[in-house]
LUMRO-759463 format. One record per residue (C-alpha): residue in one letter; x negated, z, y. Coordinates in steps of 0.05 Angstrom, whole numbers. Each point is the difference from the previous one (the first is absolute). Layout:
<rs>
<r r="A" x="X" z="Z" y="Y"/>
...
</rs>
This chain:
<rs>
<r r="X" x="-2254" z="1751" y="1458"/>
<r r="X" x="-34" z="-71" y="-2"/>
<r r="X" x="-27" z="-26" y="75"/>
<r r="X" x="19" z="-68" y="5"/>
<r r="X" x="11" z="-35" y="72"/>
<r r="X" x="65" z="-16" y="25"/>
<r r="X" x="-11" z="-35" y="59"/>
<r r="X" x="51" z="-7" y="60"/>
<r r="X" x="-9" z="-38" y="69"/>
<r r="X" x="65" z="46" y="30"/>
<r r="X" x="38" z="33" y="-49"/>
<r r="X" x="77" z="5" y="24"/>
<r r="X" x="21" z="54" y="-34"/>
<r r="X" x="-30" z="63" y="-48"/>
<r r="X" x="24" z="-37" y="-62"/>
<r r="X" x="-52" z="-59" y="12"/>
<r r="X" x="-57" z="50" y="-22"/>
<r r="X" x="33" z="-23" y="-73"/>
<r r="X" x="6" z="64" y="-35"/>
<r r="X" x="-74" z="17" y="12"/>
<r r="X" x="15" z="71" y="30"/>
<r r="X" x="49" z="20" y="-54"/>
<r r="X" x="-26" z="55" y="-42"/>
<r r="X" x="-63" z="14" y="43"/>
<r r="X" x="-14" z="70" y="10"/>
<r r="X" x="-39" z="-6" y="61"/>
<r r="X" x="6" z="-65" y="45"/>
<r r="X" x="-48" z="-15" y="54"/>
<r r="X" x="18" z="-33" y="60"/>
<r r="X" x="-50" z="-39" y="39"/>
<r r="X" x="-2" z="-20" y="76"/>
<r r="X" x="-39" z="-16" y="57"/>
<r r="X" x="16" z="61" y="36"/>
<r r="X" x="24" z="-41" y="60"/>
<r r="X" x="45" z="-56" y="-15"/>
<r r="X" x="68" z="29" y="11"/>
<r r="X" x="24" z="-54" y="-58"/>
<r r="X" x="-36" z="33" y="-58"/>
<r r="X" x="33" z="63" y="20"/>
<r r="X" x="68" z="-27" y="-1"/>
<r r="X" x="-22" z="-25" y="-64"/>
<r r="X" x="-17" z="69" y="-22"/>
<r r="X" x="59" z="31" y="24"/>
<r r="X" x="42" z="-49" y="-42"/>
<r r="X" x="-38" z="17" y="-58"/>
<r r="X" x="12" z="73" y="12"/>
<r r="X" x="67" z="-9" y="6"/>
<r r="X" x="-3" z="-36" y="-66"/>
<r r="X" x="-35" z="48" y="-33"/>
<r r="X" x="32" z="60" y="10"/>
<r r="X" x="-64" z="34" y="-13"/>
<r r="X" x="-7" z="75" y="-18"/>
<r r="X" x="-57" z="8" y="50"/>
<r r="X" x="-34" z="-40" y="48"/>
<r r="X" x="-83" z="8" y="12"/>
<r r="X" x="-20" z="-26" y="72"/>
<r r="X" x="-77" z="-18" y="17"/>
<r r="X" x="22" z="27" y="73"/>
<r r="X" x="25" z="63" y="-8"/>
<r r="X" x="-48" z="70" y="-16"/>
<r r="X" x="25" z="51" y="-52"/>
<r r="X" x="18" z="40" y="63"/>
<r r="X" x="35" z="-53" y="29"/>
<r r="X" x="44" z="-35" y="-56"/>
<r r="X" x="19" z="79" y="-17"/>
<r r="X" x="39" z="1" y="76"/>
<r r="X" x="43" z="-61" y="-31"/>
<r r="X" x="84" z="23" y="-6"/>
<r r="X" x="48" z="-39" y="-20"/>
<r r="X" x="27" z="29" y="83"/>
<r r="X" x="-63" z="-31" y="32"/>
<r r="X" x="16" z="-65" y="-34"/>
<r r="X" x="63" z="-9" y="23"/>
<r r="X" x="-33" z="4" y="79"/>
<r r="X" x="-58" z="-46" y="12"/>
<r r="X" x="-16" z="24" y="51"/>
<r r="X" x="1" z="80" y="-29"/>
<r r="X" x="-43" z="-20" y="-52"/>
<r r="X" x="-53" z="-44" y="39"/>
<r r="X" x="-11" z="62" y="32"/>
<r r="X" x="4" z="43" y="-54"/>
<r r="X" x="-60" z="-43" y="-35"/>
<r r="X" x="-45" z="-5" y="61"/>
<r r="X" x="3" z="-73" y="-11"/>
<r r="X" x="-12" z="-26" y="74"/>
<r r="X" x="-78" z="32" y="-14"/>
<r r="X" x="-6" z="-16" y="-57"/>
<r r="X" x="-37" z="-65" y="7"/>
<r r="X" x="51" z="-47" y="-42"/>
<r r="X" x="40" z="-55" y="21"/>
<r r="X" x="80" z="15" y="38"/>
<r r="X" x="42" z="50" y="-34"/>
<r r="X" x="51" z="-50" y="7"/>
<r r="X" x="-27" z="-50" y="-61"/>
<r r="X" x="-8" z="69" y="-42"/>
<r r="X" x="75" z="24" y="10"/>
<r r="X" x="32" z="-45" y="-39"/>
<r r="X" x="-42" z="21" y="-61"/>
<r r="X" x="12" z="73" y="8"/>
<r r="X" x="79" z="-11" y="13"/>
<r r="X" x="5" z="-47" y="-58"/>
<r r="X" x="-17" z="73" y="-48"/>
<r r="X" x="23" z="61" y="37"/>
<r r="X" x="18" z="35" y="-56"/>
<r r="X" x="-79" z="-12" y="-33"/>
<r r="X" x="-48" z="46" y="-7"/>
<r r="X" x="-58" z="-19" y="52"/>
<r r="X" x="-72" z="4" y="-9"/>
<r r="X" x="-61" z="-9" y="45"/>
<r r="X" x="-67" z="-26" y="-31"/>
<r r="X" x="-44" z="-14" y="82"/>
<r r="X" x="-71" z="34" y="0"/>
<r r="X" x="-1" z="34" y="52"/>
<r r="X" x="-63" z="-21" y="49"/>
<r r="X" x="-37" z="70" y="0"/>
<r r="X" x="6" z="-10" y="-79"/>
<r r="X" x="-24" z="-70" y="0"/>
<r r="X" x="-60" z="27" y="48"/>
<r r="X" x="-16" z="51" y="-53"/>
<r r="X" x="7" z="-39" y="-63"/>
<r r="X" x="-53" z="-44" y="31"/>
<r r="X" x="-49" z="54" y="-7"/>
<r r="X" x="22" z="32" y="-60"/>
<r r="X" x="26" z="-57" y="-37"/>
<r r="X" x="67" z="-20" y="-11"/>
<r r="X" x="15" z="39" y="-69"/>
<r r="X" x="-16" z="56" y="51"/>
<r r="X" x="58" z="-20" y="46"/>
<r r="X" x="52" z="-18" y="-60"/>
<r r="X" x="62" z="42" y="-16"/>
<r r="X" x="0" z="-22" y="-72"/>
<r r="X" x="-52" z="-8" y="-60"/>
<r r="X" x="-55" z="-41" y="25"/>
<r r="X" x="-16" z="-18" y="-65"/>
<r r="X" x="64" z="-8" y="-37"/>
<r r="X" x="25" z="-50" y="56"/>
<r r="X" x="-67" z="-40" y="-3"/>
<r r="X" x="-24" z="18" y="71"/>
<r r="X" x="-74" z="12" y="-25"/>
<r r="X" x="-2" z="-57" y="-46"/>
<r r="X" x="-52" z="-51" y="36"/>
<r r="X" x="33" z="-70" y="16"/>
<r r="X" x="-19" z="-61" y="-30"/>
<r r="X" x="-61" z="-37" y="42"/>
<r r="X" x="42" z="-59" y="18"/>
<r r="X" x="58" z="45" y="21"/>
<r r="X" x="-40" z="41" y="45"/>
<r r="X" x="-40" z="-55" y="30"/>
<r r="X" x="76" z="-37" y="15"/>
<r r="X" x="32" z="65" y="26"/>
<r r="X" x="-59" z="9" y="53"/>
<r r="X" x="3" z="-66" y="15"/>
<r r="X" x="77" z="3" y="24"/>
<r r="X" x="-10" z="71" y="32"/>
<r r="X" x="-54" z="-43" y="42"/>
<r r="X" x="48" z="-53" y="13"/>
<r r="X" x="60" z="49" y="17"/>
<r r="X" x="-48" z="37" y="49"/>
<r r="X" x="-27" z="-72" y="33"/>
<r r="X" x="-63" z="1" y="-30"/>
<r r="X" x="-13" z="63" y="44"/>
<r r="X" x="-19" z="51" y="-44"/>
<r r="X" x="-68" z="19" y="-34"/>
<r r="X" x="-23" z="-17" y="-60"/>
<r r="X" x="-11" z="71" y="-13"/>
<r r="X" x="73" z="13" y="13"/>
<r r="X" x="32" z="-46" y="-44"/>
<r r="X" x="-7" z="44" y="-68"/>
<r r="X" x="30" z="58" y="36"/>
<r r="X" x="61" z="-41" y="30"/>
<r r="X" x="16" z="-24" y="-74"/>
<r r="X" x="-7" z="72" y="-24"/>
<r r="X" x="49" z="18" y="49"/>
<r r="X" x="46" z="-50" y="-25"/>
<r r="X" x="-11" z="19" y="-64"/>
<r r="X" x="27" z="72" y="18"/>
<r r="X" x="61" z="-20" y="26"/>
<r r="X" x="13" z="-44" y="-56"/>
<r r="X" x="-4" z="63" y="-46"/>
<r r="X" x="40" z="44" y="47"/>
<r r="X" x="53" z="-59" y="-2"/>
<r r="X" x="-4" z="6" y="-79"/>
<r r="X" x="8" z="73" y="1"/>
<r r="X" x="56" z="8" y="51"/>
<r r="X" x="36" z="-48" y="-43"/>
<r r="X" x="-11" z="46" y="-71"/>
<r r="X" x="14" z="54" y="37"/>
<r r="X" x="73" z="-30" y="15"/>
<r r="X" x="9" z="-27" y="-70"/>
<r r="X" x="-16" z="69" y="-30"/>
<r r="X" x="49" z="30" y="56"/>
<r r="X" x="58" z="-45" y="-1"/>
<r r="X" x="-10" z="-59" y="-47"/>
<r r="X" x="10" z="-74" y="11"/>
<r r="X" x="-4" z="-48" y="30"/>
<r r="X" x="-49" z="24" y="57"/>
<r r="X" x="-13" z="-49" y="57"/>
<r r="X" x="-67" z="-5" y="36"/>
<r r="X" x="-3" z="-25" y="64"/>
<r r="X" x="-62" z="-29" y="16"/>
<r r="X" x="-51" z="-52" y="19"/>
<r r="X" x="-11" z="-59" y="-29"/>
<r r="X" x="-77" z="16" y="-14"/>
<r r="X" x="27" z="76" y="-31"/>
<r r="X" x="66" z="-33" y="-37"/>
<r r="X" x="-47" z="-53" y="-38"/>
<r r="X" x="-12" z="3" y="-75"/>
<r r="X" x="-78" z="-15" y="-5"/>
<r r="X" x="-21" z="49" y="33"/>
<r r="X" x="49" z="37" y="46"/>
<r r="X" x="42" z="61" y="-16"/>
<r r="X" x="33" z="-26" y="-63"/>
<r r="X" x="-66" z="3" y="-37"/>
<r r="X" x="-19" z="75" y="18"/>
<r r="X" x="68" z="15" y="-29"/>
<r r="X" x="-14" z="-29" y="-57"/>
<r r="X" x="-56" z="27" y="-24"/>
<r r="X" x="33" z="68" y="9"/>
<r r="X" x="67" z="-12" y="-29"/>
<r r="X" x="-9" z="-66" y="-37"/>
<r r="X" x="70" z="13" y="-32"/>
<r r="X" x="47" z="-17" y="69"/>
<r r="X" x="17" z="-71" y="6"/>
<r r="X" x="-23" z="-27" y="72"/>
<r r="X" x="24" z="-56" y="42"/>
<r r="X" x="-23" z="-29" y="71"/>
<r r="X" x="20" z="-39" y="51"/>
<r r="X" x="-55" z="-37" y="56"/>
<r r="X" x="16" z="-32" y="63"/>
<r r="X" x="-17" z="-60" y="22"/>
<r r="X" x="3" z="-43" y="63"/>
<r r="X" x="25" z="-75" y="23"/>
<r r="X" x="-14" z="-10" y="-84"/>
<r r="X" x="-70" z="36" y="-4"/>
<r r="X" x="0" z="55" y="-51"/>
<r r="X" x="-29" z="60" y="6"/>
<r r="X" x="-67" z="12" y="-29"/>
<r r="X" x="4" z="34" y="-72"/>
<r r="X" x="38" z="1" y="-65"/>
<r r="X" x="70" z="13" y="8"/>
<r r="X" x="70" z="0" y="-38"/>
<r r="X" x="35" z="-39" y="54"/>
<r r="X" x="-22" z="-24" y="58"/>
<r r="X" x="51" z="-28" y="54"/>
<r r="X" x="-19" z="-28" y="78"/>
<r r="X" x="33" z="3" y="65"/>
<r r="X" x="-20" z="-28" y="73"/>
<r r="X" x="-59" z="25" y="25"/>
<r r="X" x="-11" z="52" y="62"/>
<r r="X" x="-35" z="-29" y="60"/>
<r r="X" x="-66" z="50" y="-2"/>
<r r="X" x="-31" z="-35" y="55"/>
<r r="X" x="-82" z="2" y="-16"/>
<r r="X" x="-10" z="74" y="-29"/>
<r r="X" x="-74" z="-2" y="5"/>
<r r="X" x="4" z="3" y="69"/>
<r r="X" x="8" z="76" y="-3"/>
<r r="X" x="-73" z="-10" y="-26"/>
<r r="X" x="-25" z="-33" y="54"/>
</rs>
């Protein structure tokens, strides 16, 4: 599948994505994990999709294997069910509507957990990876510009409040779950077919260097799409399919936790 832009300001319904989904094997879609808009978004595109399976960035193996079609149809059952409240991420309540748009879908959880992250950081990430290191291009250095951009925005995302030392480890890490998003979603192609959905952010979902490329070099035969999400017009950093915008979320200043 060719990756040429389609570009949105607020898409009204799935069918303004022009056909660019149709036939994808595995579709990415991109958020910022707390703008309840994008999820809406996501959950239309779900709907839309029908999708086999559905790959989530939040969920653990352990976790996305409690998901029934029972627990879906109670919120609240299934919040608890998936530990979600301590977790970390953003109200059940803008995930819901994604998981109730496919009940019938096999689910799929690609999270590292933290004690995994903690060891892959001292005995490398192909260390810490459920798949092939090597087939999925997780021990292929990155380009010099690439790296020296990625550890420039993990600086940025962190308020300029990491060390430099730190920065190659943090992309590294990103890396990892990049690969484990790529895996989770072969794993559910192999398993059930297409289309699989990934549910994701907009950083994993883009096609540059996100998930999509990991997947790539270890099945280059699937066709791949992805969505990004912008805000108030601003894209999303990265290479993407389609990208589409909605109002942004009042964040307040969030350095401050840095302060």
């Amino acid at each position: 599948m060719r990756h040429g832009l389609i570009w949105c300001l607020i898409a009204p319904t799935a069918l303004a994505a022009g056909g660019v989904f149709d036939g994808a094997d595995v579709v990415f879609l991109g958020e910022l994990h707390d703008n309840p808009a994008h999820h809406a978004r996501q959950a239309e595109y779900v709907a839309e999709l029908d999708p086999a399976a559905l790959v989530f960035e939040m969920l653990t193996p352990a976790q996305a294997d409690r998901v029934t079609p029972e627990l879906i149809a109670d919120a609240s059952a299934l919040e608890a069910a998936l530990g979600w409240n301590e977790s970390g991420w953003p109200d059940f309540s803008m995930y819901y509507p994604i998981f109730a748009a496919a009940p019938e879908a096999a689910y799929y959880g690609a999270a590292v957990p933290r004690d995994t992250a903690r060891q892959a950081m001292a005995d490398g990430m192909a260390s810490a990876f459920r798949g092939d290191a090597e087939a999925y291009g997780l021990t292929d250095p990155l380009p010099e510009a690439q790296q020296a951009a990625r550890e420039a925005l993990q600086l940025s995302a962190h308020c300029d409040a990491l060390p430099e030392d730190m920065l190659p480890v943090m992309v590294e890490i990103q890396r990892l779950r990049d690969a484990e998003l790529a895996y989770s979603a072969v794993q559910a192609v192999e398993a059930h077919g297409g289309p699989v959905v990934v549910i994701t952010g907009n950083g994993h979902a883009r096609m540059d260097w996100g998930a999509p490329t990991y997947l790539m070099a270890a099945e280059p035969g699937l066709r791949i799409a992805s969505l990004g999400q912008g805000e108030d017009g601003d894209p999303p950093s990265g290479e993407f399919d389609l990208v589409e915008t909605a109002p942004a979320v009042d964040r307040g200043d969030p350095c401050d936790a840095f302060r």
